[in-house]
Kinemage of the C-alpha trace (Angstrom):
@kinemage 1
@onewidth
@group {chain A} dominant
@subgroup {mainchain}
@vectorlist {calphas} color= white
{ca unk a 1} P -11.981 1.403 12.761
{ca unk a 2} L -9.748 -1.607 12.062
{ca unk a 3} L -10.845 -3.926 9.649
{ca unk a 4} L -9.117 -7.832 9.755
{ca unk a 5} L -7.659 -8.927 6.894
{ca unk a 6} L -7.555 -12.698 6.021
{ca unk a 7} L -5.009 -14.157 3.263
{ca unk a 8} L -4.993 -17.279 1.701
{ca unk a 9} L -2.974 -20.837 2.958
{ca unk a 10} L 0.637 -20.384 3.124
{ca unk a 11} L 1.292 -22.727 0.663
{ca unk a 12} L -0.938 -20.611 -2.263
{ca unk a 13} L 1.689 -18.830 -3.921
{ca unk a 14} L 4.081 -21.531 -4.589
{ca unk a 15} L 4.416 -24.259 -7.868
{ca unk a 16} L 5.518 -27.338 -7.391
{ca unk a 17} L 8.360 -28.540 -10.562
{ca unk a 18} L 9.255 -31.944 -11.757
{ca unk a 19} L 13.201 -33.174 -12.286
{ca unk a 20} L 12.782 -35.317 -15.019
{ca unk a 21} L 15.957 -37.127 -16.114
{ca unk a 22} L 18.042 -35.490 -13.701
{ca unk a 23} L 17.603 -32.133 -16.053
{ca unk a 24} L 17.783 -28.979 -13.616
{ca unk a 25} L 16.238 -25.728 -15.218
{ca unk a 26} L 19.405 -23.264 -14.015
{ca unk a 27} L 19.570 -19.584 -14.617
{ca unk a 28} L 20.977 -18.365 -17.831
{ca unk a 29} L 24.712 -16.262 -17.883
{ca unk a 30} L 24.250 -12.871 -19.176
{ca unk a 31} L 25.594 -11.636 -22.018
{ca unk a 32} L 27.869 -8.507 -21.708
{ca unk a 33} L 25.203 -5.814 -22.318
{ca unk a 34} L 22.352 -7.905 -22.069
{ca unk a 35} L 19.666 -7.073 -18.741
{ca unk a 36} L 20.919 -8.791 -15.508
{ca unk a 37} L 19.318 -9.133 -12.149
{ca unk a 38} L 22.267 -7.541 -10.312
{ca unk a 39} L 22.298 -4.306 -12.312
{ca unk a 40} L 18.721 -4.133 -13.558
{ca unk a 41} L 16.386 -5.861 -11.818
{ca unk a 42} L 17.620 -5.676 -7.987
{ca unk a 43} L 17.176 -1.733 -8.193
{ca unk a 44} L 13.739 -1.516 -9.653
{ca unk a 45} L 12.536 -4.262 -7.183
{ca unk a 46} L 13.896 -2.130 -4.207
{ca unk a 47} L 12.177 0.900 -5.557
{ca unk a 48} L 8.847 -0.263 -6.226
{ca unk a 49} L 8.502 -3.521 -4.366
{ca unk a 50} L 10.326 -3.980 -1.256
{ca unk a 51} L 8.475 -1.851 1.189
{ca unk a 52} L 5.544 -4.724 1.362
{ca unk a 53} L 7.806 -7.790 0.000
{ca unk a 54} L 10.253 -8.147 2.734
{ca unk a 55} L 10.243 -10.338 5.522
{ca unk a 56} L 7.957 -8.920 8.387
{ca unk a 57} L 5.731 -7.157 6.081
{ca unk a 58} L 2.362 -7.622 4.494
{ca unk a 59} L 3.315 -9.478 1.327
{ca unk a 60} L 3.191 -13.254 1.042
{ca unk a 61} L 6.675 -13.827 -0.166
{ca unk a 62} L 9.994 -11.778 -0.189
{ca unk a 63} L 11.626 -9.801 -3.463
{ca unk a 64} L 14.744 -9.433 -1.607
{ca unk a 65} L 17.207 -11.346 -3.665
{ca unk a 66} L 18.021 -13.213 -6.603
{ca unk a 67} L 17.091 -16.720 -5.402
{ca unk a 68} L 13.620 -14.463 -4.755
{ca unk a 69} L 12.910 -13.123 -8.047
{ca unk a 70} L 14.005 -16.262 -9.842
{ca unk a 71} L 11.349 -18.663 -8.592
{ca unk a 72} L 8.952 -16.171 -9.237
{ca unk a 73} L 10.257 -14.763 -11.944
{ca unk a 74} L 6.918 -15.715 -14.599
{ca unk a 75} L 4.752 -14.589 -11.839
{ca unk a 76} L 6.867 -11.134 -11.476
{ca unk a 77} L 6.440 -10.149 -15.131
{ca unk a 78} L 3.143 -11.034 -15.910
{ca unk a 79} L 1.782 -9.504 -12.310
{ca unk a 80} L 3.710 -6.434 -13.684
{ca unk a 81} L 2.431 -6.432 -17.434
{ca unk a 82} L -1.582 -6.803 -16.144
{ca unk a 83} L -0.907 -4.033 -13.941
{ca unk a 84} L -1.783 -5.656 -10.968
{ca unk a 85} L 1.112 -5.181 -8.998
{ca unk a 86} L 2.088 -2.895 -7.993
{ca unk a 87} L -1.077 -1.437 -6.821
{ca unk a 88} L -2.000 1.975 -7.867
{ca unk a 89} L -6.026 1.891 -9.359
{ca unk a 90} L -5.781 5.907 -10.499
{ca unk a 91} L -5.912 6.176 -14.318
{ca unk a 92} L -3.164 8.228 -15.663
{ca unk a 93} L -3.748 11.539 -16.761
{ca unk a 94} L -5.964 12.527 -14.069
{ca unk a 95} L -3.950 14.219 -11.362
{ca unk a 96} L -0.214 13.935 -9.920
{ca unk a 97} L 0.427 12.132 -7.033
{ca unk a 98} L 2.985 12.137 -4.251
{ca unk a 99} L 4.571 8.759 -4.409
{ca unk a 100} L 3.066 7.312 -6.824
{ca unk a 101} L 3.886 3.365 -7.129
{ca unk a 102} L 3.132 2.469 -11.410
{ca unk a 103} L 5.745 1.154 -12.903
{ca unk a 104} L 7.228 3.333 -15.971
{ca unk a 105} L 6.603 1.142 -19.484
{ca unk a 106} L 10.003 0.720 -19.989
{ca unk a 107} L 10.898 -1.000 -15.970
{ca unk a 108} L 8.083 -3.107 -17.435
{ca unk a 109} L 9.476 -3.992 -20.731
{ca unk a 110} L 13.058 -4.252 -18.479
{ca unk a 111} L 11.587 -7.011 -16.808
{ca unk a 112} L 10.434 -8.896 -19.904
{ca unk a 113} L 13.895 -8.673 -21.397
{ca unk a 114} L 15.287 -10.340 -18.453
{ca unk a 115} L 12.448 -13.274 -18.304
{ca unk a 116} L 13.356 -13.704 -22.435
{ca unk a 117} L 17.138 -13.945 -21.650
{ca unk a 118} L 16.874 -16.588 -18.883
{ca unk a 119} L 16.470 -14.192 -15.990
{ca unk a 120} L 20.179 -13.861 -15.696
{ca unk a 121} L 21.738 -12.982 -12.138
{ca unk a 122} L 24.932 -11.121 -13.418
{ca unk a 123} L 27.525 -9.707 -11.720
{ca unk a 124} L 26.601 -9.471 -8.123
{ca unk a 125} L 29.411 -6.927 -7.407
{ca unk a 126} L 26.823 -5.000 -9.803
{ca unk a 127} L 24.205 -4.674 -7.007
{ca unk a 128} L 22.561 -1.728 -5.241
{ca unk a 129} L 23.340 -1.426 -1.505
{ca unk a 130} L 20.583 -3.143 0.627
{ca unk a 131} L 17.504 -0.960 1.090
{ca unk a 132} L 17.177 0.683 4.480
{ca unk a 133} L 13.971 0.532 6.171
{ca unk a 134} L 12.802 1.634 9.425
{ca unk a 135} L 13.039 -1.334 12.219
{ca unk a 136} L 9.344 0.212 13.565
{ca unk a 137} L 7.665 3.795 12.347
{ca unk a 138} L 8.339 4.333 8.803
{ca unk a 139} L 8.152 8.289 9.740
{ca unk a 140} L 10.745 8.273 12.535
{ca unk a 141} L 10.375 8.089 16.604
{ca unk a 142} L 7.481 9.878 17.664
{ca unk a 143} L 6.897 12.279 19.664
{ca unk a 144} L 3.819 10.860 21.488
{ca unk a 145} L 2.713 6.875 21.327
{ca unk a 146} L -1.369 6.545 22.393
{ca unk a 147} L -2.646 3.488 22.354
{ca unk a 148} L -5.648 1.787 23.710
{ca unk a 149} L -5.883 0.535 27.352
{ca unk a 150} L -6.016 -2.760 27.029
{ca unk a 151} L -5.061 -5.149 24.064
{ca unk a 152} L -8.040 -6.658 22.044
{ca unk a 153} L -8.321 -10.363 20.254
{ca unk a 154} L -9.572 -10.977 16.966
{ca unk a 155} L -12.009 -13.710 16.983
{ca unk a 156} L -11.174 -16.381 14.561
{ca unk a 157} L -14.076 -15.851 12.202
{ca unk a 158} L -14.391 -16.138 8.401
{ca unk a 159} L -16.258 -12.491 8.194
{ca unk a 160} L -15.466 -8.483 8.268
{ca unk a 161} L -14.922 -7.365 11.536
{ca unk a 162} L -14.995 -3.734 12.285
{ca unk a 163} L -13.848 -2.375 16.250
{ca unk a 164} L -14.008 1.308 17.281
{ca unk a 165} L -11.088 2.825 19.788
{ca unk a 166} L -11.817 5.535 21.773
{ca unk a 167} L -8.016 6.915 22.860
{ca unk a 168} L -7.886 10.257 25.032
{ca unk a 169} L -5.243 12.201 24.280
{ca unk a 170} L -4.922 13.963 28.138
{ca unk a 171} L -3.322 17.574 25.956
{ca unk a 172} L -3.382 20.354 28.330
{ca unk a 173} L -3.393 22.524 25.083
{ca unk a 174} L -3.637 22.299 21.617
{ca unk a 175} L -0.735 20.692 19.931
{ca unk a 176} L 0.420 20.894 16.093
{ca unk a 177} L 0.165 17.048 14.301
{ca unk a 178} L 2.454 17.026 11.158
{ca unk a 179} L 2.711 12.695 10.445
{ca unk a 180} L 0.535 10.223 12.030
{ca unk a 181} L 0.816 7.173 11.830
{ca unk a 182} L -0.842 3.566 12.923
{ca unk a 183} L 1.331 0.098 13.902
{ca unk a 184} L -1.574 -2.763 14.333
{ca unk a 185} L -0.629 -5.730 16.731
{ca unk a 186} L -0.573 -7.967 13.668
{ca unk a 187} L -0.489 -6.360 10.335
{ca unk a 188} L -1.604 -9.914 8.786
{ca unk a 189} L -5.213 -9.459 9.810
{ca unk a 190} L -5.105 -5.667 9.458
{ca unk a 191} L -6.729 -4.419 6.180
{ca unk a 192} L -7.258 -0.735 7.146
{ca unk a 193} L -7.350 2.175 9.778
{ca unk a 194} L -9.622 5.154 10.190
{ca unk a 195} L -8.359 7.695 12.820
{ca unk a 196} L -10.714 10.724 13.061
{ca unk a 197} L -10.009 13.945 15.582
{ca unk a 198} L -12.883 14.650 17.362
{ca unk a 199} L -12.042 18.519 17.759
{ca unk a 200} L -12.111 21.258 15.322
{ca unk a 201} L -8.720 19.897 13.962
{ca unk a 202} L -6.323 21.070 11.380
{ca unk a 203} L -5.636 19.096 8.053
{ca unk a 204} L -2.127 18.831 5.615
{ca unk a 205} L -3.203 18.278 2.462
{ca unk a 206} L -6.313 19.071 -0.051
{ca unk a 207} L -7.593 15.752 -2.333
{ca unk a 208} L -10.337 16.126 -4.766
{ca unk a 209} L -11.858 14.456 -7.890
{ca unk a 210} L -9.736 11.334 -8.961
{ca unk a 211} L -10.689 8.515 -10.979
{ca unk a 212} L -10.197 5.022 -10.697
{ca unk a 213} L -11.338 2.700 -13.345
{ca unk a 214} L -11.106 -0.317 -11.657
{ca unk a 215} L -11.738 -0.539 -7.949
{ca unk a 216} L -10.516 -3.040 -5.815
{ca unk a 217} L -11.240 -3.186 -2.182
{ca unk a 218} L -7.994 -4.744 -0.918
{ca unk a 219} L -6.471 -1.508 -2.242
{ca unk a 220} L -7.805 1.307 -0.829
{ca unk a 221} L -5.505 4.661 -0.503
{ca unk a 222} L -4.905 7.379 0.474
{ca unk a 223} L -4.266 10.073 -2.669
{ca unk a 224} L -2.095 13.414 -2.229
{ca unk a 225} L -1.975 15.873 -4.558
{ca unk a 226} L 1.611 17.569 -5.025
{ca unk a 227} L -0.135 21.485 -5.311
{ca unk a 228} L -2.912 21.748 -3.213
{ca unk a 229} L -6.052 22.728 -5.431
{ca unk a 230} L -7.907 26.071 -4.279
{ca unk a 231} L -11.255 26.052 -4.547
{ca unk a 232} L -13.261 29.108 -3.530
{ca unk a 233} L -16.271 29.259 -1.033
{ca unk a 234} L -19.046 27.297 -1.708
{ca unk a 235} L -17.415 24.821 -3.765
{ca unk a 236} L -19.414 21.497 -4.169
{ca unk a 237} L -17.452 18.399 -4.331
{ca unk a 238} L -19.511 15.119 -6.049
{ca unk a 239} L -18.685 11.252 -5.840
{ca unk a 240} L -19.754 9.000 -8.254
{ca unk a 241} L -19.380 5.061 -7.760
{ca unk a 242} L -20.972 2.689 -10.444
{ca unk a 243} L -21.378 -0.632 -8.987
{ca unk a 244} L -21.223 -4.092 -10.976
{ca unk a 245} L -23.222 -7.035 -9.112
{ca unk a 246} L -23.441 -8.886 -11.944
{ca unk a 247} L -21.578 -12.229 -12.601
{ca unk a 248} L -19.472 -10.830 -15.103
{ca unk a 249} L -17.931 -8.984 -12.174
{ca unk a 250} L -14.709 -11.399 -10.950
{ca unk a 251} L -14.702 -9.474 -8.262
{ca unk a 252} L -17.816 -10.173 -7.001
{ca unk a 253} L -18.035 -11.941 -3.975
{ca unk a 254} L -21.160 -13.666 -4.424
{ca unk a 255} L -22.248 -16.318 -6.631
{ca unk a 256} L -24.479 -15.985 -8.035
{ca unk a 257} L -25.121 -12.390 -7.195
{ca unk a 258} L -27.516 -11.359 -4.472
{ca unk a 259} L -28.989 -7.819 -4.069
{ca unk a 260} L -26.664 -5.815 -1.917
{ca unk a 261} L -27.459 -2.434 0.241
{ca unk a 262} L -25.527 -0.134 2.292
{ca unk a 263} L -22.976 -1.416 4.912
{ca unk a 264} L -19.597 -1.429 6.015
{ca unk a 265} L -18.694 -4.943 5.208
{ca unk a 266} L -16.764 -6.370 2.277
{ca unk a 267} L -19.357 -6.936 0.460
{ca unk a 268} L -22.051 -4.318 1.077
{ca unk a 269} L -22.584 -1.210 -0.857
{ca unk a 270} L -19.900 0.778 1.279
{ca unk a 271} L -18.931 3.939 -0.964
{ca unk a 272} L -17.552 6.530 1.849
{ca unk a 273} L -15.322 9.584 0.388
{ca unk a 274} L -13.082 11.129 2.846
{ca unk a 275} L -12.109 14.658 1.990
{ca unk a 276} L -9.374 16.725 3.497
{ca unk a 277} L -9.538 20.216 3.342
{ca unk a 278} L -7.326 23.359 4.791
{ca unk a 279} L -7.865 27.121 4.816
{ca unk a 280} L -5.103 29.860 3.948
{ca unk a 281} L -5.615 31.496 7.217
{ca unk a 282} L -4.087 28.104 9.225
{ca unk a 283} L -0.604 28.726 8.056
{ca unk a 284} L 0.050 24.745 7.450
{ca unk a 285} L 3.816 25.936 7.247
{ca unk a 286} L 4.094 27.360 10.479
{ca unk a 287} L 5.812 25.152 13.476
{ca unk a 288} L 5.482 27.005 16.806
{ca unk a 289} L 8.009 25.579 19.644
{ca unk a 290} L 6.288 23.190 22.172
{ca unk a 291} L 7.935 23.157 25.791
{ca unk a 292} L 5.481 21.748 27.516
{ca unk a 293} L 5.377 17.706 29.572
{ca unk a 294} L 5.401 15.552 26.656
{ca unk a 295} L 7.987 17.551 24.540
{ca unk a 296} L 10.378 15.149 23.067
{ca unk a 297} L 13.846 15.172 24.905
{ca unk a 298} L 17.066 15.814 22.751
């Protein structure tokens, strides 16, 4: 199911900034040991920014350079310090996750040093090489591309829009899927996909119990766990969601509240768990050599 995704005008995420008396506000010079964009800053941006704010990707606005980070440089640290960028709802102390995106305390306090100095730009021999990224799937060529038959329009429409693809495969056999992954049309009206296997299937990872304090539906994940958790037959795995629909809830998108009930759309009562479990006996490790039609070519 695909899911549109609308963002706000173009023009939201800018300030607009007087000249008065032909003063310009210009970056400050570092000081010899003091934080600098070009040795600081640039790396911990490419680390934990770049793969949504770069040009062609979901973000409203680049983090790519200097000139980047510099207009937005109040926004940056204070985004940082509430913990709203960048996005990862799990509470420490409740599990370990493969690639996990929360800043450390001290890249946060890193940033803040730089915003009190003047948001220096440094040395620019000091910077990182360029970050590479893939030019199309983030997890290499593929082996197989299905896609639907024919290409569907999203209705301009102010309201959740979910579609359902049926895509045959046309396997002879069964076939071994280690990475799958999804490239929408348009990623800018693309909040989420589900992909479900309509056979007996065989998972890659385990997730169970995790705990997010505060949930926000324009981040929903996916969470890993780095060791796989056994849990012997006849296990029982709960969910709990506790839902605020009251006006003290920013997040609610009614106002004043109405009563809500179960649904798929952004603002219904739509608490779905998706669990993904293995068995030892299906050897996860295990590759076997595929020869057949669609084998990919050296």
């Amino acid at each position: 199911m695909a899911q549109p995704h609308r963002r706000g005008p173009w023009w939201a995420g800018w300030r607009i900034g007087l000249a008065l008396a032909g003063v310009l506000a210009l970056p400050a010079a570092a000081a010899p040991d003091g934080v600098t964009y070009s040795r600081d800053i640039a790396p911990l941006l490419a680390a934990s920014c770049q793969s949504c704010h770069r040009d062609g990707e979901i973000a409203p606005f680049p983090l790519t350079s200097y000139d980047d980070a510099y207009r937005r440089r109040h926004k940056l640290v204070r985004t940082v310090e509430r913990r709203k960028m960048p996005p990862w709802p799990p509470v420490p102390g409740h599990g370990d996750f493969v690639g996990e995106r929360r800043l450390a305390d001290a890249d946060i306090a890193r940033l803040r040093a730089w915003l009190e100095a003047g948001a220096p730009e440094g040395d620019p021999r000091d910077l990182p090489p360029p970050r590479a990224f893939p030019a199309l799937w983030s997890a290499g060529a593929p082996d197989v591309v299905l896609a639907p038959g024919a290409a569907f329009d999203v209705p301009t429409a102010d309201r959740d829009l979910y579609r359902c693809f049926v895509i045959p495969t046309a396997f002879a056999e069964d076939r071994f899927v280690s990475v799958a992954e999804f490239l929408p049309g348009d990623r800018r009206i693309v909040h989420h996909v589900i992909g479900y296997v309509d056979t007996s299937g065989q998972a890659e990872a385990l997730d169970r119990a995790i705990y997010i304090d505060a949930w926000d539906f324009h981040w929903q994940g996916s969470y890993t766990f780095r060791t796989p958790v056994p849990l012997p037959g006849g296990s029982r795995i709960d969910v709990e969601a506790v839902y605020d629909n009251s006006s003290r809830n920013r997040r609610n998108p009614t106002v004043p509240p109405r009563d809500v009930g179960w649904g798929q759309g952004t603002a219904d009562e739509m608490c779905i768990a998706f669990v993904r479990t293995t068995v030892d006996s299906e050897r996860l490790a295990h590759q076997p050599a595929y020869t057949g039609p669609l084998a990919r070519q050296p």
